[in-house]
C-alpha positions as CSV (number, residue, x, y, z in Angstrom):
1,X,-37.6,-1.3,-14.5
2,X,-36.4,1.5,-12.3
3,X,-32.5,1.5,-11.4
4,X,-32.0,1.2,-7.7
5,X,-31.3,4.6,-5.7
6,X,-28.4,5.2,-3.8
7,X,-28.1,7.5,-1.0
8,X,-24.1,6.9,-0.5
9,X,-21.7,5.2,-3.0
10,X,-19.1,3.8,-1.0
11,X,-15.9,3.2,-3.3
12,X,-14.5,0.0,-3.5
13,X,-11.4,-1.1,-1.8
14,X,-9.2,-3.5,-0.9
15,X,-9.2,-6.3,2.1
16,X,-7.0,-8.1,4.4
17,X,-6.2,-11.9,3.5
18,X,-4.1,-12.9,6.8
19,X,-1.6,-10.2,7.3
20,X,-1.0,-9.3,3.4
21,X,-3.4,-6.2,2.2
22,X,-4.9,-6.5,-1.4
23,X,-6.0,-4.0,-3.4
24,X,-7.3,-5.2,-6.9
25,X,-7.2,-2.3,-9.8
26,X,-8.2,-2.7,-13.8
27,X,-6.2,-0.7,-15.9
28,X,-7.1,1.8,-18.0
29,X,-6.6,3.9,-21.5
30,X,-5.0,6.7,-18.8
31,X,-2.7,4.6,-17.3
32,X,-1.0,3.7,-20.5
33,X,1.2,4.8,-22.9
34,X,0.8,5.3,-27.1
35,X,1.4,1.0,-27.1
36,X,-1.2,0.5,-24.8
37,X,2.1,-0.5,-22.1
38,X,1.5,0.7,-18.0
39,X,3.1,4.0,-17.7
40,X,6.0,3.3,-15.2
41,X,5.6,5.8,-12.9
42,X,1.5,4.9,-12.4
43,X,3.1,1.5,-10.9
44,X,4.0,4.1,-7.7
45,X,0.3,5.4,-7.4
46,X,-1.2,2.3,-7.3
47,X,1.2,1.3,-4.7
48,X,0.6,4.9,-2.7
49,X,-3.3,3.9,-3.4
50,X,-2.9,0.7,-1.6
51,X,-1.2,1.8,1.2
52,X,-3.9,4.7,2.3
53,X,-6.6,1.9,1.6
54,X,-4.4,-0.6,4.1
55,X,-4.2,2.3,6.6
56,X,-7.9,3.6,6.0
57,X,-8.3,-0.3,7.1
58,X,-6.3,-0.4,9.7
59,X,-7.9,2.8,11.3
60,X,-5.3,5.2,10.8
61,X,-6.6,8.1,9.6
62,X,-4.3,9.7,8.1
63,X,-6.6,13.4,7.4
64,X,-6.9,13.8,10.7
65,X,-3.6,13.2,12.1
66,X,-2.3,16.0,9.9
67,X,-5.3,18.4,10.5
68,X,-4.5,17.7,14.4
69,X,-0.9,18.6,13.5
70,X,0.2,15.0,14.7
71,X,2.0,15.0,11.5
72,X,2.0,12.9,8.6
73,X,3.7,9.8,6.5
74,X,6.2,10.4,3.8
75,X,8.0,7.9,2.3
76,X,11.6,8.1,2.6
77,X,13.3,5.4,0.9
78,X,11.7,3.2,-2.5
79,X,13.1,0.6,-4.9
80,X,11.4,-0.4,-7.6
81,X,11.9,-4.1,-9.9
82,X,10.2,-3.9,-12.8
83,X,9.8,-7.3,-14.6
84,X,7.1,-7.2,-17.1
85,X,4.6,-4.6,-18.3
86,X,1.3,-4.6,-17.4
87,X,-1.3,-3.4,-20.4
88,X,-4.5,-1.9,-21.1
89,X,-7.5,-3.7,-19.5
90,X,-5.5,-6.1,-17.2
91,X,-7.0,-6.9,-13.5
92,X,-4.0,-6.4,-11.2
93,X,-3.5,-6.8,-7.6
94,X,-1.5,-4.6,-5.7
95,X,-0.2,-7.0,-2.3
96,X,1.1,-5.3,0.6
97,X,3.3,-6.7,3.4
98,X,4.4,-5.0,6.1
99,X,8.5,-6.3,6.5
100,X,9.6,-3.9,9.2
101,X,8.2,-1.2,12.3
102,X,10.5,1.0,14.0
103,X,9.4,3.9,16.4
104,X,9.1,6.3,13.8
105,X,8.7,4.3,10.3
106,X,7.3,1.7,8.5
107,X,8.8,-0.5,5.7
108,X,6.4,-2.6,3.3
109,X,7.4,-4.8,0.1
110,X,4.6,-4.0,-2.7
111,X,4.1,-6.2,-5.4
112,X,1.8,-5.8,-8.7
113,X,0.6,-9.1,-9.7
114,X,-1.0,-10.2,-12.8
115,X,-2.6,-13.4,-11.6
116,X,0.1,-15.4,-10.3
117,X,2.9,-13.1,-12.4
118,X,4.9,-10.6,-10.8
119,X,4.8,-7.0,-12.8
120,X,6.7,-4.7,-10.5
121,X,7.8,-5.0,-6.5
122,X,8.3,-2.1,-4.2
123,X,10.4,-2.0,-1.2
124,X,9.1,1.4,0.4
125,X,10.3,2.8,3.9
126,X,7.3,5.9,4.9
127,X,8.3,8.0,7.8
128,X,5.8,9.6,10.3
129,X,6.9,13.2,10.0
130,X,5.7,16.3,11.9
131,X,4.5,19.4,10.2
132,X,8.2,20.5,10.5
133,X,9.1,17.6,8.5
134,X,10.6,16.1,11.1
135,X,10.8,12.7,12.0
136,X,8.8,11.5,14.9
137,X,7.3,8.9,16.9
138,X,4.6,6.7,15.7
139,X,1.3,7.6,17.4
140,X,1.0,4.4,19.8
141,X,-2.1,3.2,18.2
142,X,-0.5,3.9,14.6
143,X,2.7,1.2,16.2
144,X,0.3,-0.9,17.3
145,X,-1.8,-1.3,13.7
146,X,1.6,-1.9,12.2
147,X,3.0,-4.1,14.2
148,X,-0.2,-6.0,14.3
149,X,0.5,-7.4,10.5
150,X,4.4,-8.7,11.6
151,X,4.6,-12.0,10.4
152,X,5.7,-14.3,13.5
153,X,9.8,-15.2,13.3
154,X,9.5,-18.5,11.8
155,X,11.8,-21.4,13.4
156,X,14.0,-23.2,11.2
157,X,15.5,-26.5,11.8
158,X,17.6,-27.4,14.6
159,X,21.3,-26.9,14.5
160,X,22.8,-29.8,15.3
């Protein structure tokens, strides 16, 4: 039996479920610590990981804008929960929601999930900066993409 031949080995990534990105990840012996415990601060690149998968999605490519000197994101503001640890060999999902667009930034809530547990959430705010480092305007197609996975205002009961 021969093993099949590849001519391109796409990586895998994550997909839209509604307006909510997931990005499933297993971690590993690197990501841990000597007690086999999630190093904190790898809870931050799996959350930068799942938001250039969502925008890769989304067709923002984020490469190009900077080597056309559009600019760039950076994230400007973060909060992180931690609630529980998340260990050596565990499948978790990163969720992404996009809570907030402005002209020239973006706000998300992150959450790593173990199944139905909640390991860590992340309430990030990225800027689209120029090569200054300046803020600027979202590229119109950029607003559009984020603005695209608002949830609707939802109506609550009458007031009497």
């Amino acid at each position: 039996m021969t093993a099949p031949q590849f001519s391109c080995l796409e990586p895998p990534g994550g997909r839209f479920y509604g307006q909510r990105h997931h990005y499933a990840l297993r971690v590993y012996f690197e990501d841990t610590d000597l007690s086999g415990v999630v190093y904190h601060a790898n809870y931050l690149r799996w959350f930068e990981r799942a938001r250039s998968d969502m925008l890769r999605l989304l067709g923002i490519d984020q490469r190009a804008a900077h080597e056309a000197g559009e600019g760039a994101f950076a994230v400007t503001d973060l909060a992180l929960r931690y609630l529980r640890p998340a260990r050596l060999d565990d499948a978790v999902l990163i969720q992404s929601t996009v809570a907030a667009v402005s002209r020239a930034t973006c706000s998300l809530i992150q959450k790593a999930l173990l199944g139905a547990e909640l390991l860590c959430e992340a309430h990030v705010r990225v800027a689209f900066v120029s090569p200054a480092g300046r803020a600027r305007r979202l590229p119109a197609p950029f607003l559009a993409a984020f603005s695209s996975l608002l949830a609707p205002p939802q109506e609550g009961p009458a007031i009497p």
